[in-house]
C-alpha positions in Angstrom: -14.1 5.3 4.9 -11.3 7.7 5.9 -10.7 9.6 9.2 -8.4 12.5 8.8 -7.4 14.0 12.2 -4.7 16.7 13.0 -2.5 15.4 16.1 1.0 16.6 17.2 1.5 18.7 14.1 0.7 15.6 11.9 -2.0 14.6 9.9 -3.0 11.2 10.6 -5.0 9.3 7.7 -6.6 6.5 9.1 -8.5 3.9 7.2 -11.9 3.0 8.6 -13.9 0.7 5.7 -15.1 -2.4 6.9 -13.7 -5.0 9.3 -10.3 -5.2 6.9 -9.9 -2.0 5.0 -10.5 -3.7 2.3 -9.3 -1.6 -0.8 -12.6 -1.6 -3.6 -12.8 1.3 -5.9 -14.4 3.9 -3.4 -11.5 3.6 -0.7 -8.5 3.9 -3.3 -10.2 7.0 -4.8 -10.1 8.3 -1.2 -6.9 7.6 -0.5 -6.1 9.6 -3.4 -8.2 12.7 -3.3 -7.2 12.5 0.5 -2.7 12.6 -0.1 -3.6 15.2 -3.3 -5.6 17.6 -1.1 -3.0 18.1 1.6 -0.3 21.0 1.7 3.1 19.7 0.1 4.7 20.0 3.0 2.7 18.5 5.6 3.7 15.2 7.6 1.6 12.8 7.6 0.9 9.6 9.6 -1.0 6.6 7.5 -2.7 3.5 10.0 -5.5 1.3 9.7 -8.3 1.1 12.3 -9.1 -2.1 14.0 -6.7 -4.8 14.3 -5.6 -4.4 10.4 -4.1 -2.1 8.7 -5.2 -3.1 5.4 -6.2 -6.8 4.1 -5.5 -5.7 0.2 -7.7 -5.7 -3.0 -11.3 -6.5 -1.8 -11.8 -9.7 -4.1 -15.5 -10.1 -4.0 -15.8 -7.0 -5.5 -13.5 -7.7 -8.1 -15.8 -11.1 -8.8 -18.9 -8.9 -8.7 -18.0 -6.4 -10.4 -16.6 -8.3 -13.9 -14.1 -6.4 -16.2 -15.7 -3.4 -16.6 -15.3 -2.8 -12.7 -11.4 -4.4 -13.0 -10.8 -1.7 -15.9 -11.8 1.3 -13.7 -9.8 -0.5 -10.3 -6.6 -1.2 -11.3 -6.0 2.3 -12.8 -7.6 3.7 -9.3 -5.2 1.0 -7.6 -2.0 2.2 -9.5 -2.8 6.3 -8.4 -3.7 5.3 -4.5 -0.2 3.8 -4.6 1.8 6.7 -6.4 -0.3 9.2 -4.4 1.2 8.0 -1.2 4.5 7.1 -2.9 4.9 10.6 -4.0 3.6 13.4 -1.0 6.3 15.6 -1.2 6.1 15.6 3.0 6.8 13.0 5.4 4.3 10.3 5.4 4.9 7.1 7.8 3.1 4.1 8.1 1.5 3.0 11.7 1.3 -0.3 10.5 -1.0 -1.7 13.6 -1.8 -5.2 12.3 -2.1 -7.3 9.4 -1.0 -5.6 5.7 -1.4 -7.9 3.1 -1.0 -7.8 -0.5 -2.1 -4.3 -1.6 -2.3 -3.1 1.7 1.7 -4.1 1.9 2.5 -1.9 -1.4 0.5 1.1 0.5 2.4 0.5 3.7 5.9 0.4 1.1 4.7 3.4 -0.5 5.3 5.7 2.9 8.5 7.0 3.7 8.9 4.6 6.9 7.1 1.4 8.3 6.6 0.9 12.0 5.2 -2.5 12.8 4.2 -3.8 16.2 2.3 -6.9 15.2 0.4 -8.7 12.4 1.3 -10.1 8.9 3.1 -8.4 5.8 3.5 -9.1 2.6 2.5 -9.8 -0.5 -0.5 -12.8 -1.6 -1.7 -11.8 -5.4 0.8 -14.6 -6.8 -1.5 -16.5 -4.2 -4.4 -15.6 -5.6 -3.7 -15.8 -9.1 -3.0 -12.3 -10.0 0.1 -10.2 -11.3 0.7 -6.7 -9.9 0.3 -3.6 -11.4 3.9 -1.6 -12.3 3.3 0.7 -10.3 3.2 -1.5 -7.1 6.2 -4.0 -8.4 8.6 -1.1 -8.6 7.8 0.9 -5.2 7.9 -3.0 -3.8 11.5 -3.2 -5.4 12.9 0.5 -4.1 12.1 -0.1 -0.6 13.6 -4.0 -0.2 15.6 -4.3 -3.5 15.9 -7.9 -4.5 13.8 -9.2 -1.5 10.9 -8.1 -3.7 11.2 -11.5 -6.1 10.6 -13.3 -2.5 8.0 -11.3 -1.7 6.1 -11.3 -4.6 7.2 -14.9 -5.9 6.5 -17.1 -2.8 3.4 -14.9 -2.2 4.1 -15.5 1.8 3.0 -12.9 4.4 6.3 -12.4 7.0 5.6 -11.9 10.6 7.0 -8.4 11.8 10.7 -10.2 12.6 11.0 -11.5 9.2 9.9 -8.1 7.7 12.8 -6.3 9.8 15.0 -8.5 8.8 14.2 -7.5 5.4 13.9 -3.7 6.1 10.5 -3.3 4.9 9.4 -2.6 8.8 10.3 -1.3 11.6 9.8 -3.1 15.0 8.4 -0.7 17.8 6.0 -1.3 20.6 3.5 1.2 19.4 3.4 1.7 16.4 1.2 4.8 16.1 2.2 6.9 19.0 5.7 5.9 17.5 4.9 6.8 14.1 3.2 10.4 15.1 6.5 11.7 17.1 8.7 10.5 13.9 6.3 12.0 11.4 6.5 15.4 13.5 10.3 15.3 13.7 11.1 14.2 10.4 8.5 17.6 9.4 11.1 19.9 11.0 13.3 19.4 7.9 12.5 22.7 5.7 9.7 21.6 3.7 11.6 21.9 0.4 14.7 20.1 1.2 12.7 17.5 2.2 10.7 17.0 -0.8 13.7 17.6 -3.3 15.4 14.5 -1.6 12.7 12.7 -1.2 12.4 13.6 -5.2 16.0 12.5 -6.3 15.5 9.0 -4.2 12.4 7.9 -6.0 13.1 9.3 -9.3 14.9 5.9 -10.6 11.1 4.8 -9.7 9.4 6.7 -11.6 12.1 6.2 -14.7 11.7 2.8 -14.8 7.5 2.9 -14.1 7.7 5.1 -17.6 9.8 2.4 -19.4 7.4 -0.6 -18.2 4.0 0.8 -18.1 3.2 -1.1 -21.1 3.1 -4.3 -18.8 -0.3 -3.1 -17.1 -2.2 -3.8 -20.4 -1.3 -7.3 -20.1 -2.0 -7.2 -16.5 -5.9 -5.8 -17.1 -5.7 -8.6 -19.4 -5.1 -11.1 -17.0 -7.4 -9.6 -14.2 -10.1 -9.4 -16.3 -10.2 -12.8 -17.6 -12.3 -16.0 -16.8 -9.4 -17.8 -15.2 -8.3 -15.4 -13.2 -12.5 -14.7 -12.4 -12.9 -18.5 -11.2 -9.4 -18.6 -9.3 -10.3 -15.4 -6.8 -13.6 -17.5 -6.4 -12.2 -20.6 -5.6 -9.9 -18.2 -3.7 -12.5 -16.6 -1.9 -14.5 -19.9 -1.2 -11.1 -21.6 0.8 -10.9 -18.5 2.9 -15.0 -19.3 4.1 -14.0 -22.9 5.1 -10.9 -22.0 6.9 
């Protein structure tokens, strides 16, 4: 589900579930225990394995699953997020292929994107779905008003469209790339770091604490019929493409 591997002085997260990394409950809670359980200070990179980095939500469990699966996920998909988001350490992405919808908030949610090829962006609109707060607002700190783009026309960009939105990165490889920046952006005292890191994403958190009411609404939606039969007919286009 997760291999966690020391290299270079970094600790490279990678995730291994499926063909896509699809994100269902088990992953997220991963992710999380995974970012909790390492020391404050340590740099970190964060890739996919594969081709992908991350396709998003995994839908068909979503479908499968009903509401009383949706009520335990979206809380689960809120703390993955905010667990990446907030390491007090480095953390990079290795984005080293396609990152779509929630796999593009847990690419946003690392310090710095590098990108050498695939899709970003975000699809739930797409879908049918609103986003948690949690994800809107860590979408909005790293690309500012590009967000309503991104989450509005529910379009994936290709890496040159994400650059020119500076939510990526452009390098060749993106890994190798990613563990030499993690490393050197780890020789900043460990508690400089995080205390900057701190006063940049503390407007975050301030406005996550004035809005979390919003996420009821969003279970709400998630959980109901519509929103059941649209990831179905969802799912369905996707198997005749």
């Amino acid at each position: 589900m997760l291999d966690v591997e020391e290299q270079s002085g970094v600790t490279v997260v990678r995730l291994a579930h499926g063909k896509v990394n699809a994100l269902d409950l088990e992953l997220l809670r991963a992710i999380t225990d995974a970012m909790r359980e390492l020391d404050p200070g340590t740099p970190v990179v964060l890739t996919g394995s594969g081709s992908v980095f991350c396709a998003g939500v995994d839908l068909r469990r979503i479908v499968d699953g009903g509401p009383d699966y949706v009520r335990e996920y979206l809380p689960a998909l809120s703390e993955a997020f905010l667990a990446v988001f907030d390491h007090p350490g480095p953390v990079v992405a290795a984005v080293n292929g396609h990152a779509l919808a929630g796999g593009c908030v847990i690419a946003a949610a690392c310090d710095v994107r590098l990108m050498s090829q695939g899709t970003i962006g975000l699809t739930e609109l797409g879908v049918g779905v609103p986003f948690p707060t949690a994800a809107i607002e860590i979408m909005r700190h790293v690309v500012g008003p590009a967000a309503e783009r991104l989450v509005l026309t529910a379009a994936p960009l290709d890496v040159a469209g994400a650059v020119a939105i500076g939510l990526v990165q452009q390098v060749p490889d993106a890994f190798g790339a990613a563990v030499t920046l993690a490393a050197a952006m780890g020789e900043v005292p460990a508690d400089v770091y995080a205390f900057s890191k701190r006063q940049l994403r503390q407007p975050v958190w301030e406005r996550i604490a004035a809005h979390d009411s919003a996420d009821a609404e969003v279970l709400e939606v998630w959980s109901s019929d519509r929103s059941r039969d649209a990831i179905t007919a969802y799912l369905e286009s996707l198997r005749r493409r």
